[in-house]
C-alpha atoms as a printed R data frame, in Angstrom:
    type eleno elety resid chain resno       x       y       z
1   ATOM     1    CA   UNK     A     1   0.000   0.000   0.000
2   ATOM     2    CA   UNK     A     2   2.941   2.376   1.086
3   ATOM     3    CA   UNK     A     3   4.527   1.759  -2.373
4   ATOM     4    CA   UNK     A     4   0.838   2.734  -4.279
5   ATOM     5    CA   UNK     A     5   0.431   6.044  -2.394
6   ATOM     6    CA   UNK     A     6   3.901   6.660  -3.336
7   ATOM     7    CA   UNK     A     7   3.447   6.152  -6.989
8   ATOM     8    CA   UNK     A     8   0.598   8.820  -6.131
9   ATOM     9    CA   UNK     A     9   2.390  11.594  -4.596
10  ATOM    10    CA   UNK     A    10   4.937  11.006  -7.368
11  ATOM    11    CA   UNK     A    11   2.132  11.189 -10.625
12  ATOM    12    CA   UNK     A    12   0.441  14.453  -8.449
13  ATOM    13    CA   UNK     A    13   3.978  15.726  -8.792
14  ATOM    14    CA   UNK     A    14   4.848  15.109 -11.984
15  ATOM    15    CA   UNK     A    15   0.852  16.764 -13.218
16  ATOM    16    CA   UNK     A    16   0.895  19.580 -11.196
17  ATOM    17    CA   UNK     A    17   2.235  22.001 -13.616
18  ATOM    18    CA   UNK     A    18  -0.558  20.737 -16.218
19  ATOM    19    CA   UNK     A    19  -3.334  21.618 -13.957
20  ATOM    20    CA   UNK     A    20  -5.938  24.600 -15.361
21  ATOM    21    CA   UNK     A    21  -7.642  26.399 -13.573
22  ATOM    22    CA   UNK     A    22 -10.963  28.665 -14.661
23  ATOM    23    CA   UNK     A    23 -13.484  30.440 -12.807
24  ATOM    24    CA   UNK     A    24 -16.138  28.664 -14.533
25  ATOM    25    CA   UNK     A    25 -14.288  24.861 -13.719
26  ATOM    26    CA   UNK     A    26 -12.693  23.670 -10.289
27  ATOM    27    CA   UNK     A    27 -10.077  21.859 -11.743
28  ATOM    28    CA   UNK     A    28  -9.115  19.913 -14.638
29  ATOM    29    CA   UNK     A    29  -6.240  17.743 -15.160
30  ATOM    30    CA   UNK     A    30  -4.958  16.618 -18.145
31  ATOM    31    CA   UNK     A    31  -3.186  12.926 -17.565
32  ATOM    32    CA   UNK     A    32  -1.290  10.859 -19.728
33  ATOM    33    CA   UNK     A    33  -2.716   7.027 -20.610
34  ATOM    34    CA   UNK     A    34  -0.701   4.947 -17.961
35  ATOM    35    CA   UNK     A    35  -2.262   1.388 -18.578
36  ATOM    36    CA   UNK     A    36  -0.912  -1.426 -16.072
37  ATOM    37    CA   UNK     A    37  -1.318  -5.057 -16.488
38  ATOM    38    CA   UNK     A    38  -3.795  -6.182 -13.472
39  ATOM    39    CA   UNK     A    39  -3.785  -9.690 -12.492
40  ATOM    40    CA   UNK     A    40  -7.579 -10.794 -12.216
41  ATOM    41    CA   UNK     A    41  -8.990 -13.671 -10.495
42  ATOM    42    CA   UNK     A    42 -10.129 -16.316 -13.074
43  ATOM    43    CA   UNK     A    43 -13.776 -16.650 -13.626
44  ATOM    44    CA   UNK     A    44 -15.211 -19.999 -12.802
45  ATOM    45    CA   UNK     A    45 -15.130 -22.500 -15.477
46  ATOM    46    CA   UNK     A    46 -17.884 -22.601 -18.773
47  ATOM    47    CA   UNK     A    47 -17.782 -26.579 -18.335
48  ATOM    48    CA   UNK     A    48 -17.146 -27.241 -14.587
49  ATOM    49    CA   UNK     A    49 -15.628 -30.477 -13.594
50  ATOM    50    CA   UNK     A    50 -17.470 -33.562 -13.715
51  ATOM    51    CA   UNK     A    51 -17.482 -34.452  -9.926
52  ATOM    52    CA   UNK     A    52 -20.923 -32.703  -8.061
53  ATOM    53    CA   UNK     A    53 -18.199 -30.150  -6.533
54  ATOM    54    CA   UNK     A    54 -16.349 -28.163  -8.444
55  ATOM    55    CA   UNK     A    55 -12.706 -27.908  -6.144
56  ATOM    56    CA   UNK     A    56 -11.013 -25.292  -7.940
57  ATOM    57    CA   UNK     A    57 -14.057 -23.494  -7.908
58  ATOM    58    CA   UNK     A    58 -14.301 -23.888  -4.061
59  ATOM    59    CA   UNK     A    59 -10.934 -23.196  -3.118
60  ATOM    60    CA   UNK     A    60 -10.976 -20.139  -4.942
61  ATOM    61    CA   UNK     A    61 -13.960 -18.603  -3.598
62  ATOM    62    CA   UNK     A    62 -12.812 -19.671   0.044
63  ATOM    63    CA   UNK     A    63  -8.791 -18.293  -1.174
64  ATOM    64    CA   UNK     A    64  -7.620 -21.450  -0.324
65  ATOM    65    CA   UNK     A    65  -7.974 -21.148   3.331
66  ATOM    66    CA   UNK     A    66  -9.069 -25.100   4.044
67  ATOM    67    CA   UNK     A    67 -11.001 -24.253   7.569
68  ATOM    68    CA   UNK     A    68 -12.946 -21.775   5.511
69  ATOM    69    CA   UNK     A    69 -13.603 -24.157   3.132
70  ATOM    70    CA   UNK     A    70 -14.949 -26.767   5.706
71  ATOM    71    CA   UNK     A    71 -16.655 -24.640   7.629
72  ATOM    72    CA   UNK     A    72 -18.584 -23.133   4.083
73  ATOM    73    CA   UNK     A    73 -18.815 -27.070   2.807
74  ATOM    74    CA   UNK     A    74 -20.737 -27.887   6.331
75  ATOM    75    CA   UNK     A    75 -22.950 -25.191   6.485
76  ATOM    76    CA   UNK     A    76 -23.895 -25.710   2.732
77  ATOM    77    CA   UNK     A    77 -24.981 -29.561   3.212
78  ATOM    78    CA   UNK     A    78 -27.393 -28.867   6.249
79  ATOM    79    CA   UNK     A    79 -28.981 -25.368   4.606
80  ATOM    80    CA   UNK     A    80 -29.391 -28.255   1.415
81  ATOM    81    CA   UNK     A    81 -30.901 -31.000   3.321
82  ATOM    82    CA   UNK     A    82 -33.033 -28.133   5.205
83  ATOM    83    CA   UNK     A    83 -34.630 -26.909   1.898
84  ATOM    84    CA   UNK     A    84 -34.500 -29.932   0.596
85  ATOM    85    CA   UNK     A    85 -37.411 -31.126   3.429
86  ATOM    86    CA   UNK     A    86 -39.369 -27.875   2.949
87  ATOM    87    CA   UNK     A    87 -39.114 -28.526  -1.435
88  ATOM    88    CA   UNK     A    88 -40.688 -32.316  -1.226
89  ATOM    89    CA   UNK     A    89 -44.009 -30.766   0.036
90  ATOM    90    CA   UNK     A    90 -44.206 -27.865  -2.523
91  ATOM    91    CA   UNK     A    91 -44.940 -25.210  -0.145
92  ATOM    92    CA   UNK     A    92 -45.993 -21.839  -2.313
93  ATOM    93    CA   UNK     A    93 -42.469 -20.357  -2.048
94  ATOM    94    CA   UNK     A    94 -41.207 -23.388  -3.905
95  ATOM    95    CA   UNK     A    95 -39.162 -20.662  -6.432
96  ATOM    96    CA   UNK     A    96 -37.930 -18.657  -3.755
97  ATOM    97    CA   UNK     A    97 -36.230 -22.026  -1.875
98  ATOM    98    CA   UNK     A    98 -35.038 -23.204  -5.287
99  ATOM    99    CA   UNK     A    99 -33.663 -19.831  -5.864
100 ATOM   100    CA   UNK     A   100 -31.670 -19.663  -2.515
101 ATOM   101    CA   UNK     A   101 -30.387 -23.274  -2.876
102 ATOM   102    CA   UNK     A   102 -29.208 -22.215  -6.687
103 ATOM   103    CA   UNK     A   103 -27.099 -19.108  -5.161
104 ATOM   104    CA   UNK     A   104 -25.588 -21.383  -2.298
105 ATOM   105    CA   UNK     A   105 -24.889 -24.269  -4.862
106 ATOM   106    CA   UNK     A   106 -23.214 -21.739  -7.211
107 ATOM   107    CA   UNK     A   107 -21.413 -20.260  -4.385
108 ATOM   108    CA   UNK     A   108 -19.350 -23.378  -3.569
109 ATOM   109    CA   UNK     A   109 -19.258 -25.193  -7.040
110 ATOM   110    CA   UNK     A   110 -22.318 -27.577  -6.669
111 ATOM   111    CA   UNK     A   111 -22.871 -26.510 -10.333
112 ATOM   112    CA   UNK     A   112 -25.395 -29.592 -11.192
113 ATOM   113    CA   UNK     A   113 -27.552 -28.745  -7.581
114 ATOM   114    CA   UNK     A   114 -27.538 -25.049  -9.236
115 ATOM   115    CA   UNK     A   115 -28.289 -26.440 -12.424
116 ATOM   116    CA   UNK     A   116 -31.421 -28.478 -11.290
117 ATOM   117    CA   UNK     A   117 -32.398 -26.016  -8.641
118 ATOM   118    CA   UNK     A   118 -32.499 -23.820 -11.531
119 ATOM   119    CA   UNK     A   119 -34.821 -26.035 -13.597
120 ATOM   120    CA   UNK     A   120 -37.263 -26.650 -10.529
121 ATOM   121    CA   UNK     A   121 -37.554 -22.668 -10.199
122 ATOM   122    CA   UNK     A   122 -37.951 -22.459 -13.976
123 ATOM   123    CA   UNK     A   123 -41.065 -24.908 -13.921
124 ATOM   124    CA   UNK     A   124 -42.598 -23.579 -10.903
125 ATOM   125    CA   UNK     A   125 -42.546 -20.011 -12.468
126 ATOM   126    CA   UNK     A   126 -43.698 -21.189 -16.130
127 ATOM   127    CA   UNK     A   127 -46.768 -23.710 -14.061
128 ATOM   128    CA   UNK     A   128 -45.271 -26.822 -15.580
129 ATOM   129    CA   UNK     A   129 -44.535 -30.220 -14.047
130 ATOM   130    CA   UNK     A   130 -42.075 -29.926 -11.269
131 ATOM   131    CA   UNK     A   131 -42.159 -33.640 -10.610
132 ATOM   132    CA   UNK     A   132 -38.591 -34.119 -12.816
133 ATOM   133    CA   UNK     A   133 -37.146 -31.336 -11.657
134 ATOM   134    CA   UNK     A   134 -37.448 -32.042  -8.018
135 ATOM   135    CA   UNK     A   135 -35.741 -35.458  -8.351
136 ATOM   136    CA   UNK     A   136 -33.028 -34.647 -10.538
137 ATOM   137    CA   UNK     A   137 -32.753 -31.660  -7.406
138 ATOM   138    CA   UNK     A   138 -32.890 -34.438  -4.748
139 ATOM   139    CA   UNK     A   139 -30.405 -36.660  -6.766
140 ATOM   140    CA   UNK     A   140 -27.698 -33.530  -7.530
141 ATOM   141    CA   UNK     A   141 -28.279 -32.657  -3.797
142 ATOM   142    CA   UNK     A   142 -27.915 -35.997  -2.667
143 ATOM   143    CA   UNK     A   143 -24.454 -36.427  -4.774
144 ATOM   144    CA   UNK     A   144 -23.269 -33.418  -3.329
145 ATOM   145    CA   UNK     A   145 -23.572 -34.205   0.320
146 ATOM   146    CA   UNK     A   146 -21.647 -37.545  -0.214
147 ATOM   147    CA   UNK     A   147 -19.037 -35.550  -1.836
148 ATOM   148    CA   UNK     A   148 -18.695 -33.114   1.207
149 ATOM   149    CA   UNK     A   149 -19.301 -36.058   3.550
150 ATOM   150    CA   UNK     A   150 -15.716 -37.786   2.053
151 ATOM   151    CA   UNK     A   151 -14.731 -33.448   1.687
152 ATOM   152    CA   UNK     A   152 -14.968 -33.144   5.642
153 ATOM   153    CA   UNK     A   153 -13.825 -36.815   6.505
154 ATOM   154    CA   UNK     A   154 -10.528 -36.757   5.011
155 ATOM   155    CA   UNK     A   155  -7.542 -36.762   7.514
């Protein structure tokens, strides 16, 4: 950080004599194009991996930190099996569960419980047949959790 504000002090320096000032305009300040290469962080994969949780995916969003991932892995499977009870009986906020699950399953790389979490909220909102849907949710969701059971029980 000490080095960035230095770099700052150092362009105001370098600028100040090509400030203008006008009564009509505060200040204006004419700067040169000074483009930097930025490392980004990589976007998640188009195809994720074919296991039910994407790792790279995971460990990126938790920045490697392994507790952090745990600790996001176990609160993920029991807020799934939790909406997973309320889904089977098709309450009337069936979209708005399906939703949520999507954004947590998204969140850690459980791209197929996103996927058919998707699909369930897609057929609840268009008043087609959810029946499908729902099991190819329970199945994705059930994948998942054995995934992050063998996830959390590894030594």
């Amino acid at each position: 950080m000490k080095r960035s504000v230095n770099q700052f002090h150092v362009w105001l320096r370098e600028i100040r004599g090509r400030i203008v000032r006008r009564p009509d305009i505060w200040v204006i300040i004419i700067m040169p194009l000074h483009l930097e290469r930025i490392n980004w962080m990589p976007s998640p994969p188009l195809a994720p991996d074919d296991g039910p949780i994407d790792l790279v995916h995971l460990q990126r969003m938790t920045l490697g930190d392994d507790s952090l991932e745990r600790e996001v892995l176990a609160m993920f499977a029991g807020q799934a099996v939790g909406l997973m009870e309320r889904l089977v009986k098709l309450p009337s906020d069936v979209a708005e569960l399906a939703h949520t699950l999507k954004g947590s399953a998204r969140a850690i790389g459980a791209f197929r419980v996103a996927d058919a979490a998707e699909w369930l909220e897609t057929a609840v909102r268009e008043d087609s047949d959810t029946a499908e849907a729902l099991m190819t949710l329970n199945d994705a969701v059930a994948e998942a959790r054995l995934a992050i059971d063998r996830r959390l029980n590894r030594s």
